[in-house]
N, C-alpha and C positions, 0 to 999 in steps of 0.2 A: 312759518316755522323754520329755523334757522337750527340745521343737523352738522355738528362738528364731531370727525374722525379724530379722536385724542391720538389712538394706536389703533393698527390695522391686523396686529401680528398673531399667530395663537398662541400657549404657554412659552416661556423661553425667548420670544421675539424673535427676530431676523434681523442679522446674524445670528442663532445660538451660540452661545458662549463658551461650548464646548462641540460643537458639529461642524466636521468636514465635508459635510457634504457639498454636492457640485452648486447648490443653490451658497451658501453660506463660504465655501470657499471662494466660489466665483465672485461674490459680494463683495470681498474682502480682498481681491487681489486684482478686482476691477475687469475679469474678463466674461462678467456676464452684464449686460443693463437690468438693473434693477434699483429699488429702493430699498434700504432700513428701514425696520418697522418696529416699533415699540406694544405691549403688549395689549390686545382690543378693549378699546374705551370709546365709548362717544358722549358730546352733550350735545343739550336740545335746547333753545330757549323759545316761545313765543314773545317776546320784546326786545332781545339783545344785551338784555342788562342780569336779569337774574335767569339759571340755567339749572338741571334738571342734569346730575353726572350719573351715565349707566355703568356701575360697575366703579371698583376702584383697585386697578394693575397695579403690579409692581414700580411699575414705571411711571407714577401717577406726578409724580413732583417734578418730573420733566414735562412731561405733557403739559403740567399748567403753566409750567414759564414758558412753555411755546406757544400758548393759546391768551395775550394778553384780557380778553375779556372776563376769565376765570378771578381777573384781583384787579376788581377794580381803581382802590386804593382810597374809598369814602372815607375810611377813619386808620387810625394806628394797628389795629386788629381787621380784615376784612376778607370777604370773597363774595365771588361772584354766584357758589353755587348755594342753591335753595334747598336743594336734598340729593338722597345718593338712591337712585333704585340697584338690586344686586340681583342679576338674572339668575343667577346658584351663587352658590358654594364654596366653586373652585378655587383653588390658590392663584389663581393666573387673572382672576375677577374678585380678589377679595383681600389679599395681602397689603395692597396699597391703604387699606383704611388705618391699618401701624404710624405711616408716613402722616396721613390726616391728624392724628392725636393732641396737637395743641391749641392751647389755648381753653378756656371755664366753657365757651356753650358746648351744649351738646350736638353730635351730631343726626342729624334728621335723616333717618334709614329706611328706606321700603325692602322688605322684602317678605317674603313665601315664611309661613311658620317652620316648615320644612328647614330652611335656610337658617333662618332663625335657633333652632336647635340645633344643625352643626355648629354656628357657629358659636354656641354656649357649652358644645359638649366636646366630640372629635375634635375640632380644632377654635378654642374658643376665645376667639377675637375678641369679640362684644367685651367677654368678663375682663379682659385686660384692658379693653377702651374704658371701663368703668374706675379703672384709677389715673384715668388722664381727664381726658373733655367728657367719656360717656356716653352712653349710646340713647336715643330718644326710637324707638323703635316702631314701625308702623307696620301692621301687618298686611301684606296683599293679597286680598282675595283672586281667588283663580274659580270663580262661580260664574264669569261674566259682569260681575257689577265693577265700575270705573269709581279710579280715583284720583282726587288731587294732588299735589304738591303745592301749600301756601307758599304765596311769592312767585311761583311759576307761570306769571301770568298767562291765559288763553290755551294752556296746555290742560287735557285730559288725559288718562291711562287707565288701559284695560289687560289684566296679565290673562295669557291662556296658557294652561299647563302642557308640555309637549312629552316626550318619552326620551330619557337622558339618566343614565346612571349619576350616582348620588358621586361626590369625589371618595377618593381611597378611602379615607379617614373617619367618613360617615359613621355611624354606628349602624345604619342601614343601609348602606352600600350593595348588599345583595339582595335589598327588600327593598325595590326601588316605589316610590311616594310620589303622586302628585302634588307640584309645587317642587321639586327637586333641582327642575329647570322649568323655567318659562320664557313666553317669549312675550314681548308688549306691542299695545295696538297704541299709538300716540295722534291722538287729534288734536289737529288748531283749530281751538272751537270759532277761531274769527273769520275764517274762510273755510270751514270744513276740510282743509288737506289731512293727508295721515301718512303717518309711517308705522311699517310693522318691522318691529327690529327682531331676530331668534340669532343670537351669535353662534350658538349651541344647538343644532337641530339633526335627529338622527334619524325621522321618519316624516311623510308626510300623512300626519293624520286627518281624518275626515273633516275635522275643524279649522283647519289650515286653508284649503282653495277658497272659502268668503272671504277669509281676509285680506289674501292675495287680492282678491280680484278687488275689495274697496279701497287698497293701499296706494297711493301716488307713487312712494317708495318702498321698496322692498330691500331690507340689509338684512342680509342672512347669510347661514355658517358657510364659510367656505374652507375649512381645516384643510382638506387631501383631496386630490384627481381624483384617486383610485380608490377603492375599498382595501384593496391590500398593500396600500402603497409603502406601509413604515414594513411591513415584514417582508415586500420582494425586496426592502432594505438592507434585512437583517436587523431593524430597530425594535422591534418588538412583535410579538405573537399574537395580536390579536388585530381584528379587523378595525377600518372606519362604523364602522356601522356599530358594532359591537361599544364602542367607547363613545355613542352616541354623536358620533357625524356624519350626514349625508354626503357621499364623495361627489364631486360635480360632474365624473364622465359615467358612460355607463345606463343601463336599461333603468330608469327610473331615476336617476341619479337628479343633481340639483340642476344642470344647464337641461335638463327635458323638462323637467317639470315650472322653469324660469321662461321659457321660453313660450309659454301658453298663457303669459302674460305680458305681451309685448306695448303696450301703454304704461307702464309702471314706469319706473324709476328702476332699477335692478341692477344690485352690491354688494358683492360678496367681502364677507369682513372677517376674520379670526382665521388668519390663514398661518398654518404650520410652515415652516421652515423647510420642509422638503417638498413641500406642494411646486410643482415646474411651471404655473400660472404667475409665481411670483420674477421671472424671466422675462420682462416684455419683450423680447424676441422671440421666444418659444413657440411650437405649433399651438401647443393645448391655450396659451394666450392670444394667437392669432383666432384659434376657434371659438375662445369664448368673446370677443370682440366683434364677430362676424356675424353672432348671434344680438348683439346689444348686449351685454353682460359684463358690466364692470367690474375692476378689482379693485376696493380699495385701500388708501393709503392714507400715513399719518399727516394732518392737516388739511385732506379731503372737506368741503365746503358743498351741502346739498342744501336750496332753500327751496321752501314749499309754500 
């Protein structure tokens, strides 16, 4: 299985476009080491040629002219991807499918019914891709039963529902639903490896440690250090945990609970802008480095 980082970054990317802070100004004026990140996407393919895209960012049409495997160039119309799975909702994982719009086929969609009715009601994509290319819609179960992507050769998928507010716009936003967010369990059925992707993850539910532990790789949310990291900001009022992400320091946090799986593969992806991890100088990156705990970045290359 061949896993590419499109973007690494969470809503907004890094730099944000409007944030001064020490991570986004330091980017920008060259006195921090770091990278730019465009906003989290990855693909998957089991053969190198047709791919499996999670999510599609704002930044989705940059991503694929940096990922030449995405266009191929077999005919005058083409690409590389086979379908799109959409782990929610959110505009930061869903907005790019605008950018997708041409061309007569339709596009080949997984996601949650959940997902599926935002995105026909609060914010509704789908209905407007229906007067361009069209949405071909596949629904995913979150029962445990696995499903296909044709084309995608030697790849299976399995969504399990996690606990993640719906986005603002939801119509049930304060009634939150299974299937809102999920995360996927991805097997190469040709050597048995796996990856369990959760870009979005705010608890570690009791369904969670089997996965881990059959996963070779593990990419999951890495938004914030802290729980309170955006309001000892001043950015906002509410916690990590509250807006469904697990912060990575801290008594149960994501580098404790990563670190009781030390065979894996372990990658944190969907990181906010003011996350101090995104510093490769920083302590909180020296400490999760010291642990095995990657951070990653756009163009990132994990084969399984």
């Amino acid at each position: 299985m061949h896993i590419h980082v499109l973007g690494a970054g969470a809503g907004g990317g890094f730099p944000q476009w409007n944030c001064n802070c020490h991570n986004c100004d330091g980017l920008r004026k060259g006195t921090i080491k770091a990278r730019a990140r465009t906003q989290s996407s990855i693909c998957v393919s089991g053969d190198g040629v047709n791919w499996v895209l999670f999510n599609a960012s704002p930044d989705v049409l940059k991503q694929i002219q940096e990922f030449a495997p995405l266009q191929p160039g077999r005919a005058i119309r083409d690409t590389g991807i086979a379908g799109i799975v959409l782990i929610d909702a959110q505009i930061d994982h869903t907005t790019g499918l605008l950018m997708l719009r041409e061309g007569q086929q339709q596009r080949e969609i997984y996601c949650t019914d959940m997902v599926q009715q935002d995105l026909t009601t609060g914010n509704p994509l789908f209905n407007i891709l229906g007067h361009y290319c069209g949405v071909n819609w596949h629904q995913v179960p979150t029962d445990g039963q696995s499903f296909e992507v044709p084309g995608a050769a030697n790849l299976r998928f399995t969504a399990y529902p996690l606990k993640s507010a719906a986005p603002p716009y939801s119509p049930h936003r304060n009634n939150p639903h299974p299937g809102d967010t999920i995360g996927v369990l991805v097997e190469d059925m040709s050597n048995g490896k796996k990856l369990f992707y959760a870009p979005g993850l705010g608890e570690i539910e009791p369904h969670l440690p089997p996965l881990f532990e059959q996963a070779d790789c593990i990419m999951v949310d890495g938004t914030f250090w802290t729980n309170t990291e955006m309001i000892d900001m001043g950015l906002m009022t509410k916690t990590a945990r509250s807006i469904g992400h697990l912060p990575q320091s801290g008594e149960g946090g994501m580098m404790e609970v990563l670190s009781a799986y030390p065979e894996a593969r372990r990658v944190l992806i969907h990181i906010n802008n003011t996350n101090p991890i995104l510093n490769e100088e920083s302590p909180q990156r020296k400490e999760l480095e010291a642990k095995g705990i990657e951070v990653s970045y756009d163009g990132m290359d994990i084969i399984l």
